[in-house]
N, C-alpha and C positions, 0 to 999 in steps of 0.2 A: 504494500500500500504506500504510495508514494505520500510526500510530508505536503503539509499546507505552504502558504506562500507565508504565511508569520513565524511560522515555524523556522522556515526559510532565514527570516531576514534577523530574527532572535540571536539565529547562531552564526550568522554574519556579525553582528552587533556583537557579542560575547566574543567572538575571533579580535575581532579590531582592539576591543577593550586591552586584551589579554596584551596582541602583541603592542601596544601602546604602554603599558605595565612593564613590559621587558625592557624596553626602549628606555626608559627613563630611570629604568633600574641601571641599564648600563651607563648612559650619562653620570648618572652620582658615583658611578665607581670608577669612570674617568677622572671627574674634577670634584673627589672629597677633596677636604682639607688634611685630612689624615696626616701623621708627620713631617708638619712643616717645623721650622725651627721659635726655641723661644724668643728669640728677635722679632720674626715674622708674624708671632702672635701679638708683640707688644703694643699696647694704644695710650697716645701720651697728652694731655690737657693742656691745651697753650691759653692763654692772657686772657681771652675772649670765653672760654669754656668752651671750645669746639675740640671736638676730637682729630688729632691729627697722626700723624706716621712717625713724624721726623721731632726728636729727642730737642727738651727746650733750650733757649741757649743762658749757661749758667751766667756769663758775664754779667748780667745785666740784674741777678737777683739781688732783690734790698736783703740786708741782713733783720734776720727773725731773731726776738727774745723769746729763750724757749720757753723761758718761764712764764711768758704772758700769756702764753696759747691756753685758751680751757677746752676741755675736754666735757659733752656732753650737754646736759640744759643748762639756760643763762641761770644764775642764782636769783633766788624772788629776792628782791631786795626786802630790807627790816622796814616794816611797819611801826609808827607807834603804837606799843605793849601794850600798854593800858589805856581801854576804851570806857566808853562812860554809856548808860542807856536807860532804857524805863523797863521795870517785870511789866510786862503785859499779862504773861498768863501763868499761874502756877497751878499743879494741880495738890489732891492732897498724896497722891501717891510718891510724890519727890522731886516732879519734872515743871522744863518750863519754858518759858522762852521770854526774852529779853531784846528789848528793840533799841540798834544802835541810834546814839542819837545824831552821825555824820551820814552815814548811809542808810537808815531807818532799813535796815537788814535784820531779817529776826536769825537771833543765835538759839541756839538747845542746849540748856542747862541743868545740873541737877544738882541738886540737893547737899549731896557728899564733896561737891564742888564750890563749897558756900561757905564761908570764915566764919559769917553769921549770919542770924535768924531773919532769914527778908521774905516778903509777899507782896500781892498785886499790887501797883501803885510805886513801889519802891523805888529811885534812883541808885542805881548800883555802879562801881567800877567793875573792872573784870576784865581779864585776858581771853585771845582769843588763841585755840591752838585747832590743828586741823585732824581731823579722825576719819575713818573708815567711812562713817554717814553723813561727813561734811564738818565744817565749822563746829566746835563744842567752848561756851564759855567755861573758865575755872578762876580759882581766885579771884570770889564776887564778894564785893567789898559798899555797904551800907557809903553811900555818900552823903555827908553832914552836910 
């Protein structure tokens, strides 16, 4: 029984695929890169930040303090320490929040973090330090 004309042109199609597959297998095994030398690998950053071939020219480098290079994040710089704010909200369980009076930013505070005995309405000093669930005041201090 002889094949249909799709049938036909399917494996016409799959032929072509195939040797086309061959074809470009053999290309990449003419022109890998495969061991070239580490020269030929190297790529070097000029003035501009473009990558180039050809090695920079030292003459011409300012001299670097090494000591002044940092390494990794810029440092936060210091804040003033001690902040000043109103309890806005305390509960009876020990917690609370305290609103600065420059940034009107509420802080979370508690209780074990408290020099002395303060509640809603209060003007407090207080540090601010940073923890796992953000800003926490400590050292909250009754302001006369």
């Amino acid at each position: 029984m002889a094949d249909s004309f799709s049938k036909k042109e399917n494996f016409k199609k799959k032929a072509q695929k195939a040797k086309e597959k061959a074809q470009k297998r053999e290309e990449r095994k003419t022109s890998n890169n495969k061991g070239k030398s580490l020269d030929d690998m190297i790529m070097y950053v000029d003035a501009n930040g473009q990558l180039t071939s050809t090695p920079p020219d030292r003459n011409n480098d300012e001299d670097f303090d090494i000591n002044n290079i940092q390494l990794g994040a810029a440092p936060i710089e210091a804040e003033e320490t001690i902040k000043t704010g109103i309890v806005t909200f305390f509960s009876e369980k020990g917690y609370g929040f305290i609103t600065e009076d420059n940034s009107k930013e509420n802080v979370f505070f508690h209780s074990n973090n408290c020099l002395e005995l303060i509640k809603k309405g209060n003007k407090v000093s207080f540090e601010k330090e940073k923890s796992p669930k953000g800003f926490v005041a400590v050292n909250i201090k009754m302001v006369k």
